[in-house]
C-alpha positions in Angstrom: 0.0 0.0 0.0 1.4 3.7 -0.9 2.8 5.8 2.2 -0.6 8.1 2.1 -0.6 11.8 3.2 -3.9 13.2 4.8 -4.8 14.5 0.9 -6.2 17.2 -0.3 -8.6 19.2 2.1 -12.6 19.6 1.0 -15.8 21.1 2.9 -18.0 18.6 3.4 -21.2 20.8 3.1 -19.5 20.9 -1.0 -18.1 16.9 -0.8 -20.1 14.1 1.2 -17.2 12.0 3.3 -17.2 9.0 2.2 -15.0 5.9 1.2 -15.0 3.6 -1.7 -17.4 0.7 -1.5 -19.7 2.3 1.1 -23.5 2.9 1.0 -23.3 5.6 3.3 -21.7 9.3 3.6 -21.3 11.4 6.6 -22.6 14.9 5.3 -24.8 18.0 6.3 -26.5 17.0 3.2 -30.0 15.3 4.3 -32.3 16.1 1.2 -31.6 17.8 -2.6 -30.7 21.4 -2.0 -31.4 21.0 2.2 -28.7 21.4 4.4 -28.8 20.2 8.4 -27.2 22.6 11.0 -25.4 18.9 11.9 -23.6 16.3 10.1 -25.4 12.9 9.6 -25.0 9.8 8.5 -27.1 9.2 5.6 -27.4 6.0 3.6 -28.0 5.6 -0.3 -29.7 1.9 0.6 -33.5 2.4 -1.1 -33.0 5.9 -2.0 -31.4 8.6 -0.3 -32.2 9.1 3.7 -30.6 10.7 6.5 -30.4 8.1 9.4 -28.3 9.5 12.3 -27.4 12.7 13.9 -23.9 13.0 14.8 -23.6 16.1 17.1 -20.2 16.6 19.3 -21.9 17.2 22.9 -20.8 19.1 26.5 -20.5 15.5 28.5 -21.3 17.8 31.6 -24.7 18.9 30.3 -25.1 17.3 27.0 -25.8 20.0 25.0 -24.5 20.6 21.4 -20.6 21.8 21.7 -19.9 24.4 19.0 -17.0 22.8 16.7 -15.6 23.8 13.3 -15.0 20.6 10.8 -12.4 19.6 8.7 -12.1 16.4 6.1 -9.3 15.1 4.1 -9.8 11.6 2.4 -9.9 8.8 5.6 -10.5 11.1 8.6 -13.5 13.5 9.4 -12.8 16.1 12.8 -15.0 18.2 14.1 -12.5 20.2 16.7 -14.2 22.5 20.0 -12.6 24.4 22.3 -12.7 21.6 25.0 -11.4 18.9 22.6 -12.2 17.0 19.8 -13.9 13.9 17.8 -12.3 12.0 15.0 -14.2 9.6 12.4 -12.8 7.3 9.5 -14.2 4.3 8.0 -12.7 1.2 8.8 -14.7 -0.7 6.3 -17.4 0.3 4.0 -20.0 -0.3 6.2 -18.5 0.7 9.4 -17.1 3.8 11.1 -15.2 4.3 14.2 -15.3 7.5 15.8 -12.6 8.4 18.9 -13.3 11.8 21.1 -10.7 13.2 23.4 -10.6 16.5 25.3 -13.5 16.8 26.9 -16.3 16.7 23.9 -18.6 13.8 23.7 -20.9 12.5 21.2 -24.7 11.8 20.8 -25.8 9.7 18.3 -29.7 9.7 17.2 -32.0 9.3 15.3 -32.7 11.5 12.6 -36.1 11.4 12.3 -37.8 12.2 15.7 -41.7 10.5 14.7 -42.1 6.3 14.4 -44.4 5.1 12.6 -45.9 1.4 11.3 -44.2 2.7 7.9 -41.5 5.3 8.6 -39.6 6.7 10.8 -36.0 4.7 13.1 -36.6 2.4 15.9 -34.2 2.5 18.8 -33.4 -0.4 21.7 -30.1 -1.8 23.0 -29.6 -5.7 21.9 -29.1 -7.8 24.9 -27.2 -10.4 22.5 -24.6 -7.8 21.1 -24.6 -5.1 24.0 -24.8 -2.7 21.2 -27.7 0.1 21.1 -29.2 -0.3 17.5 -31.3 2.1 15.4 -33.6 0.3 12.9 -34.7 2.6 10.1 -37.9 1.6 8.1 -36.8 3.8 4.7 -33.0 1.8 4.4 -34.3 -1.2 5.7 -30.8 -1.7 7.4 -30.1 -1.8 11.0 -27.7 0.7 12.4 -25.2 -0.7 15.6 -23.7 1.5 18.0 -20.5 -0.3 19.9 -19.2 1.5 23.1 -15.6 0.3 22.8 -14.1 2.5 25.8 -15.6 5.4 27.4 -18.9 5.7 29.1 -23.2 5.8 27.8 -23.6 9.1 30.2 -27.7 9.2 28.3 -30.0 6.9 26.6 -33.5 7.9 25.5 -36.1 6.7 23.8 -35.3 3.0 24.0 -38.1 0.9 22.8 -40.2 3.9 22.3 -43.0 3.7 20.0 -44.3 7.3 18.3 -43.0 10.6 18.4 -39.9 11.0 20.9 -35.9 11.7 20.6 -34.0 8.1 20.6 -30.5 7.9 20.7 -27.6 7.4 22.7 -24.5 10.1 24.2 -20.9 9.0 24.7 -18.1 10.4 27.0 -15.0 9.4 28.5 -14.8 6.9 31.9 -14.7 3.3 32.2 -15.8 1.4 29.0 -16.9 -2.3 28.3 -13.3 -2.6 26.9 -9.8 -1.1 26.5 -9.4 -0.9 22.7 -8.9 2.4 22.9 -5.6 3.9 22.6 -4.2 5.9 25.5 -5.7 9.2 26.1 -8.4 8.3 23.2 -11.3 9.8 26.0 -13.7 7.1 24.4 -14.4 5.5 21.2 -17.1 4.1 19.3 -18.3 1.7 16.3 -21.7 2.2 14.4 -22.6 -0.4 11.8 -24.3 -0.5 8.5 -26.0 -4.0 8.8 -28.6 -6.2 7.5 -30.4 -8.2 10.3 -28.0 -9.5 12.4 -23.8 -10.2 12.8 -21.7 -11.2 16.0 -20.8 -8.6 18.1 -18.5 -5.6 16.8 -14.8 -6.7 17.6 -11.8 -3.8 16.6 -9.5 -5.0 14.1 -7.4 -2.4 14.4 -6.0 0.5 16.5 -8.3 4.0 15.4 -4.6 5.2 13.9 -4.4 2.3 12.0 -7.6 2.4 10.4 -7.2 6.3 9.3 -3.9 5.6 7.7 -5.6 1.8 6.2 -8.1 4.6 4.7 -5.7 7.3 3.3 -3.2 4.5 1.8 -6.5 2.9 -0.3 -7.7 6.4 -1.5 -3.7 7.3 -1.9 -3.2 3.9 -4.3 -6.3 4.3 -6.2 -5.4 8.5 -6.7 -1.5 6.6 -7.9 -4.1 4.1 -10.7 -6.1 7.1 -12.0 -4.0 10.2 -12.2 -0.2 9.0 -12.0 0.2 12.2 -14.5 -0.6 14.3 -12.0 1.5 18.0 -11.0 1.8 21.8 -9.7 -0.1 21.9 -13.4 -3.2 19.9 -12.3 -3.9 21.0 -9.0 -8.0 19.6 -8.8 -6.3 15.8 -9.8 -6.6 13.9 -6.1 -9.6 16.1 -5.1 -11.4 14.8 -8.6 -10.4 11.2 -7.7 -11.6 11.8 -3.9 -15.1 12.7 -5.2 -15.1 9.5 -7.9 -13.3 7.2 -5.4 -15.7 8.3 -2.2 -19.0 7.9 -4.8 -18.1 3.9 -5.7 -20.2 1.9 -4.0 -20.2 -2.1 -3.8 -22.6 -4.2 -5.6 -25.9 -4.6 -3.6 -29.6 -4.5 -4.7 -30.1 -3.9 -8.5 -26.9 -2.4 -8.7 -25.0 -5.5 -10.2 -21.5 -4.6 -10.2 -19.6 -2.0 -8.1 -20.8 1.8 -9.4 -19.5 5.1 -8.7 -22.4 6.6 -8.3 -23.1 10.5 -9.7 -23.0 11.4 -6.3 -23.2 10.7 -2.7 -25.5 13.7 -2.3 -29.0 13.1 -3.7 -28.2 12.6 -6.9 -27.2 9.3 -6.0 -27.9 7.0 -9.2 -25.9 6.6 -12.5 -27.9 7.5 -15.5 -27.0 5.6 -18.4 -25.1 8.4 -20.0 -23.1 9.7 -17.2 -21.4 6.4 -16.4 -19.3 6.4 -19.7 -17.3 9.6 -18.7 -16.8 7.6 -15.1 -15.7 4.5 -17.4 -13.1 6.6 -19.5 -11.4 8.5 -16.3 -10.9 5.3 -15.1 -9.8 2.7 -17.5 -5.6 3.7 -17.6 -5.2 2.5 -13.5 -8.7 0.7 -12.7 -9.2 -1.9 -15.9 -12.1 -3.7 -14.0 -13.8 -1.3 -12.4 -14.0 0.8 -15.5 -15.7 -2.3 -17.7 -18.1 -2.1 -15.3 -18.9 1.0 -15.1 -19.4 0.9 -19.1 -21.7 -2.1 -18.6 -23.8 -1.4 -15.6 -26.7 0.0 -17.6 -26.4 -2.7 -20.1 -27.1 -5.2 -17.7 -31.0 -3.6 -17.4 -31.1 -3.3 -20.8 -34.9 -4.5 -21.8 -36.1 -6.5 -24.8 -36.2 -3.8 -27.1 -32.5 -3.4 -26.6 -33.1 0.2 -24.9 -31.2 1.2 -21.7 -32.6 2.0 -18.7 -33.1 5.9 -17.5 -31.4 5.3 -14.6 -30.1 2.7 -11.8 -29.8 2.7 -8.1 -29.7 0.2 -5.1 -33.3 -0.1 -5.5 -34.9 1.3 -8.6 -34.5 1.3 -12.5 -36.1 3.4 -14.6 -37.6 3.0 -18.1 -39.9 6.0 -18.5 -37.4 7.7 -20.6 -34.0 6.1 -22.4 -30.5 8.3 -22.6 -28.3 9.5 -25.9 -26.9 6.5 -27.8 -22.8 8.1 -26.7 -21.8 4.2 -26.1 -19.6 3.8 -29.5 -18.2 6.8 -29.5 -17.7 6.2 -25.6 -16.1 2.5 -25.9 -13.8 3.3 -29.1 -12.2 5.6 -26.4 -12.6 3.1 -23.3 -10.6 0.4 -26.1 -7.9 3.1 -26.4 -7.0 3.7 -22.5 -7.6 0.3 -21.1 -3.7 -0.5 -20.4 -4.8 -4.1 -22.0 -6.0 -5.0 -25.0 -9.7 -6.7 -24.3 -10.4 -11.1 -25.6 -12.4 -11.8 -28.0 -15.2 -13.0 -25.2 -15.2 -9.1 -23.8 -15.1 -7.6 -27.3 -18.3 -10.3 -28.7 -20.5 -9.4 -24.8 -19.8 -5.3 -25.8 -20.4 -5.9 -29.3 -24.4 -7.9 -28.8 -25.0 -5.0 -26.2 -24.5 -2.4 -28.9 -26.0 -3.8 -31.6 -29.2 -4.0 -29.6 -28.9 -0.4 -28.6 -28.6 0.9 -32.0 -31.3 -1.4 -33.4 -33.6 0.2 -30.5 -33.0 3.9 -32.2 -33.3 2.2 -36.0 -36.2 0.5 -35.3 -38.2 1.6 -32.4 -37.6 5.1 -32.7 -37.8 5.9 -36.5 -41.1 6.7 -37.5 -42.0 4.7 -40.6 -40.2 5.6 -44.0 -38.1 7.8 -42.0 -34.0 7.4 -42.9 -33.4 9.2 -38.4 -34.6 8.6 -35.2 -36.4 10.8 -32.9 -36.1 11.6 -28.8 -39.7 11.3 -27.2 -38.9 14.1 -24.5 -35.6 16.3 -23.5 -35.1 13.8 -20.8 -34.2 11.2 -24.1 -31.6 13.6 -25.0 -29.4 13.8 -21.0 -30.0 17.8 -22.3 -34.0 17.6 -20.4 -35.1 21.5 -21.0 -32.6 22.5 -23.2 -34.6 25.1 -25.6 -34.3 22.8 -28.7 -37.3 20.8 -27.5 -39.3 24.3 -26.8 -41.6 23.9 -29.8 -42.1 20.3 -29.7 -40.8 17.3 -27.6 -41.0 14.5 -29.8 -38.1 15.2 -32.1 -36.1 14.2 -34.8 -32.4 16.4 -33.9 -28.9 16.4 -35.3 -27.3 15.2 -32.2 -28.6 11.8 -31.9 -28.2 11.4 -35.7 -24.6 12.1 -34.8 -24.4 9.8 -31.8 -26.0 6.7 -33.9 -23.6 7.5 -36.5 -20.5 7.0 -34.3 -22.0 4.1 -32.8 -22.8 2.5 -36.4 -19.5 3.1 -37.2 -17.8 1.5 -34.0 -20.1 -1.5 -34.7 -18.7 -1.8 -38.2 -15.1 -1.7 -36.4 -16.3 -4.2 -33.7 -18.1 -6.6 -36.7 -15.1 -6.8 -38.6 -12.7 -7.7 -35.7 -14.8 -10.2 -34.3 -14.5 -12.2 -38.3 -18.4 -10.6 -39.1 -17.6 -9.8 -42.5 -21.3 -8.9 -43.5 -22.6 -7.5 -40.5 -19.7 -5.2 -40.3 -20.4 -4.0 -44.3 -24.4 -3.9 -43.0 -23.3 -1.6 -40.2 -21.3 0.5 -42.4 -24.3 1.0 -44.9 -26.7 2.0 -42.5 -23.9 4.7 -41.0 -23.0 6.1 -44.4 -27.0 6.5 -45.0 -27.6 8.0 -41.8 -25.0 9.9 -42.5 -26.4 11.3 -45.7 -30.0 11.4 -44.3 -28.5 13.7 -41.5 -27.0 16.4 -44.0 -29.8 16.2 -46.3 -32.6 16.4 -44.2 -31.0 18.6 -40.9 -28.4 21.1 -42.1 -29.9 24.0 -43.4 -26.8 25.8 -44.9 -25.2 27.1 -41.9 -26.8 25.5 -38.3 -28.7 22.3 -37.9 -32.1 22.0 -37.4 -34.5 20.1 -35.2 -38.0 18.4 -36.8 -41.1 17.4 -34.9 -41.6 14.2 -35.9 -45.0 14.4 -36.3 -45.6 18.0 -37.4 -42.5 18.2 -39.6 -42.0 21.3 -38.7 -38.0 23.0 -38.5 -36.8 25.4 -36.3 -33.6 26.4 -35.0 -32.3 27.1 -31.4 -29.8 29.1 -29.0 -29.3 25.8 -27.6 -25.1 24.2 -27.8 -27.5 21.0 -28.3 -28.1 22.2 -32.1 -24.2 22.2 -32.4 -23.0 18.8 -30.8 -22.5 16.9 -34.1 -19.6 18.6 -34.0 -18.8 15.0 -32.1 -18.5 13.3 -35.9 -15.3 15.3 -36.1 -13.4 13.3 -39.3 -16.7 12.3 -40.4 -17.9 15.9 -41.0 -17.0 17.9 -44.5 -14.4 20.4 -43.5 -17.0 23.7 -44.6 -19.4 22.2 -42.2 -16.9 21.3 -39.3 -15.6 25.2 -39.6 -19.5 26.7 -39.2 -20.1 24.6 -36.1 -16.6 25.5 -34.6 -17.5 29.6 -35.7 -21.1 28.7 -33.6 -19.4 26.7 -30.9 -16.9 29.8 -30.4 -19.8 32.0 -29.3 -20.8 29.7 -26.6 -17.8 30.7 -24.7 -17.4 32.1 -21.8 -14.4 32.8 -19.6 -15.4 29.8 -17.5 -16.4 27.5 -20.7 -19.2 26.6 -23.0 -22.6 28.2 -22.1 -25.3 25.1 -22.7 -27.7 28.4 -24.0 -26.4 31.6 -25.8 -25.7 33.9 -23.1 -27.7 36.4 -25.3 -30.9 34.4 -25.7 -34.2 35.5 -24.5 -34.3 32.4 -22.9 -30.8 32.0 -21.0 -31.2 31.2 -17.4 -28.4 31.6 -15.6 -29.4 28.6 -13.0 -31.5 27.1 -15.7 -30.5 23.7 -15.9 -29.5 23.0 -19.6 -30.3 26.5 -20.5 -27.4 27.9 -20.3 -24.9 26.5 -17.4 -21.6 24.8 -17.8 -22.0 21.3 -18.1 -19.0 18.9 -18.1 -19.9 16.1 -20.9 -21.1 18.8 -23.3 -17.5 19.9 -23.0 -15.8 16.8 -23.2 -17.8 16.2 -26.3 -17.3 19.0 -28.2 -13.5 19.5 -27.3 -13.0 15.9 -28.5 -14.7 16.3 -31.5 -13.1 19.8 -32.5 -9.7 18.2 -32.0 -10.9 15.3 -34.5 -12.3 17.6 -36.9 -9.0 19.9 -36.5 -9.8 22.6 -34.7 -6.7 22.1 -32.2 -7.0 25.8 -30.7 -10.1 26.0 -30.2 -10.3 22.5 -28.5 -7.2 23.7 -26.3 -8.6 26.8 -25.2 -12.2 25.1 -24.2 -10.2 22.2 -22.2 -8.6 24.9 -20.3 -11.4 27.2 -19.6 -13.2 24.2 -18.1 -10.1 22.6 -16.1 -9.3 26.5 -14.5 -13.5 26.2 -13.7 -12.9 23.3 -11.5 -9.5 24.0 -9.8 -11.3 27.0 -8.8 -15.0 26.1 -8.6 -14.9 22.4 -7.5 -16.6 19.8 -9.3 -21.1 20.6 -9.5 -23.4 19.1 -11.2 -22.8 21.9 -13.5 -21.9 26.2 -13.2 -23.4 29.2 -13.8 -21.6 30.3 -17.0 -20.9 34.0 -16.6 -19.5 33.6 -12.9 -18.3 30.2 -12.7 -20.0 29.1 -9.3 -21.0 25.7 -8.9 -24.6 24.6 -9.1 -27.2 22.0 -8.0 -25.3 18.8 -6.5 -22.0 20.2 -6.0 -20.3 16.2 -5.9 -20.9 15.4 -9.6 -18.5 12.5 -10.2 -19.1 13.1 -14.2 -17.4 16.4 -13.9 -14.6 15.3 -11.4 -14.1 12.2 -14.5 -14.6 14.6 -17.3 -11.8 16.9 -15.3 -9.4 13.7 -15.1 -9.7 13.0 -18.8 -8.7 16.6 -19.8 -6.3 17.2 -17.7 -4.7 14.1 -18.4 -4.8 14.6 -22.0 -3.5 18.2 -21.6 -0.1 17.2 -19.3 0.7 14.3 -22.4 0.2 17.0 -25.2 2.3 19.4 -23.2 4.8 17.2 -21.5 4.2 19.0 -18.2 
């Protein structure tokens, strides 16, 4: 294991603490957009719900000490003027926490009302000694461990209805001497199912912080070995991917890094490809999967699912076909080259993807496809789909193409002579349908696909086929770069003209920052040979998270970060571009 250092420093209202494999974070984040005056643990098991109140405590009196908090990767403090409380994880489903100085600890339930249906139950298990918190919305058990120190207050044990529950810890005597010398007191709590033998320490609390920092410090040495003075975001971007992974349970088949640890807690089935390509140089395996996580819902039709979580997958709406253009760039970074078993599993899973768009979304006669709603598109109320929502648009013409074309590839590697010349045909026609049909002389155009009616937009959506790059004729390539070059903005491209009637500047995908809009675009200006423009983009949006951390996405004209401010797509997407900018430079 790598010697670790304590790692970069973050604010845990901005970046849940967290470790890889985990369910739960420890975060002031309870709800989306709602912020507790305490941090809490809250679990990601059947959707997102804050479960425990952790809250530093006066042993004399019990009341709520005031403390400041810091967080590097493996160990949380909150430090008082009478002392302090440290927590790290020792495994993914359990924390130790050690006070000393004077604070104690309580430890209850975050929800104060019980009900048949909701709410945390709270007794102390004559089998385990521990005092355990049962929460109806995880449906997981949570097990508190005295391991030195005293229980100076218990209440609500076995209470039924509307009371506090919970315990408070301080220093004294304890049940046993694990703790180290001068620890004060120190505790266990437990993610669990129903039941396990009592908690026994494996290790000294020191121990487990540095076990902690030397597994975030190994996987930071697999994903960004490239790292320098020049990147200065890299280990804090790998922090918020690493501290997101979770381990497979429920319908999550394979170990995910989620979007986020805050409530945006699921991994859409567009998002996990940036996640896939950070990844794949240092963490082979765990980049296959997350490239194939969606495509283990996919459903008869061969469509992809919305969206996964521990308990949920959604079909209302499908997500952009980006998984060719996506896995000719996973093929490139993986440090080996894939078998022929790999390549034939990735190679069914995109054929039935693409013949969902050919044949379930193309309306009949039609040569291209059509998004139902926004939400189709990953770009939901971007202000192409203003007039109409069932639409045929340039972009996903573009992403089929790509995909048709890496099918082709695929086909004729795998010894599919015909199907790879069948794939190829349908590209090239696609191709021609797109050009014909959608480019109107100098801007693509969007169709209802029932009205056929054309309009244009303010929308970058209108100009991502710039992702063809070497596919695109060079006079057409040059008028989307000239459009593209308007979109900019000192922190990077604007999802809406910043002169449009309708820019917003918190207005989702009307005019924010968003990082796989700029991934796409800068990668497919480089292939179409626009190499300053793509450099200038790639910095612009690598200076907006060194400075602005790593949201969901940012307010273009001031750079501040928006929504969920733990987006692993935009801590990937700043990986993959700072990466690619330390080999072209040599820095």
């Amino acid at each position: 294991m790598t010697a670790a250092s304590p790692g970069p420093a973050f604010s845990v209202h901005d970046i849940p603490f967290s470790v890889s494999g985990s369910w739960f974070d420890i975060s002031p984040v309870v709800a989306e957009k709602t912020y507790a005056e305490d941090l809490h643990l809250v679990s990601h098991q059947n959707g997102m719900h804050a479960v425990l109140r952790l809250v530093p405590a006066d042993p004399a009196t019990g009341v709520r000490a005031e403390t400041r908090v810091e967080a590097t990767p493996g160990l949380l403090r909150w430090t008082g003027t009478s002392g302090q409380v440290d927590l790290a994880y020792e495994t993914p489903d359990t924390v130790r926490l050690r006070g000393s100085g004077g604070l104690g600890l309580a430890v209850s339930a975050a929800a104060r009302t019980l009900t048949p249906f909701s709410g945390t139950y709270f007794f102390r298990d004559p089998a385990s000694g521990g005092h355990v918190f049962t929460s109806y919305e995880t449906g997981r058990r949570y097990r508190v461990t005295v391991l030195s120190g005293t229980v100076t207050a218990t209440a609500g044990d076995q209470t039924l209805g509307g009371a506090d529950r919970g315990l408070t810890v301080s220093a004294g005597e304890g049940t046993d001497a694990t703790a180290e010398e001068g620890g004060g007191w120190e505790v266990a709590i437990e993610e669990l199912d129903t039941a396990r033998p009592p908690f026994a320490s494996s290790a000294a609390f020191d121990e487990v912080v540095a076990a902690a920092r030397g597994a975030f410090a190994d996987f930071v040495q697999a994903v960004a070995p490239w790292r320098s003075a020049a990147t200065p975001a890299a280990e804090l971007a790998a922090y918020v991917v690493w501290s997101a992974t979770v381990r497979p349970a429920g319908l999550v088949s394979r170990p995910a890094v989620l979007m986020s640890k805050h409530w945006m807690d699921k991994v859409w089935s567009w998002d996990h490809c940036f996640n896939a390509l950070a990844l794949a140089p240092g963490c082979l395996d765990l980049a296959l999967d997350q490239y194939h996580l969606p495509f283990d819902h996919q459903d008869d039709s061969g469509a992809l699912p919305d969206s996964v979580t521990h308990s949920e997958v959604l079909h209302n709406f499908v997500k952009p076909p980006i998984h060719g253009w996506a896995f000719g760039h996973l093929r490139r970074r993986l440090p080996a080259p894939l078998g022929t078993a790999e390549l034939t599993e990735v190679y069914d899973r995109l054929a039935r993807w693409a013949d969902f768009w050919l044949t379930a979304r193309r309306a009949p006669g039609d040569r291209l496809p059509y998004y139902q709603h926004g939400n189709d598109s990953g770009w939901d109320n971007a202000t192409t789909f203003d007039p109409e929502r069932v639409v045929v648009t340039a972009d996903l013409a573009a992403f089929l193409i790509l995909e048709l074309h890496e099918l082709a590839s695929l086909a004729a590697e795998l010894g599919k002579e015909g199907e790879s010349r069948r794939w190829a045909g349908v590209a090239e026609e696609t191709r021609s349908a797109l050009f014909e049909e959608l480019w109107a002389g100098d801007r693509f155009v969007a169709r209802g696909a029932a009205t056929g009616d054309t309009w244009s937009s303010a929308s970058l959506l209108d100009l991502m086929p710039i992702v063809l790059g070497e596919h695109l004729p060079a006079e057409i390539g040059s008028t989307l770069a000239d459009h593209i070059k308007a979109h900019l903005t000192p922190y990077g491209l604007a999802t809406e003209l910043t002169t449009s009637p309708h820019y917003l500047a918190d207005g989702y995908w009307r005019g924010p920052i968003w990082a796989p809009a700029t991934v796409l675009v800068e990668d497919g200006l480089r292939r179409a040979g626009h190499q300053r423009l793509a450099d200038d983009i790639s910095a612009r949006f690598r200076a907006l998270c060194e400075t602005h951390g790593f949201a969901e996405n940012f307010d273009a004209l001031t750079g501040t970060g928006l929504r969920d401010r733990a987006y692993t797509w935009t801590a990937s997407s700043y990986l993959l571009l700072a990466e690619a900018h330390v080999r072209r430079d040599g820095h």
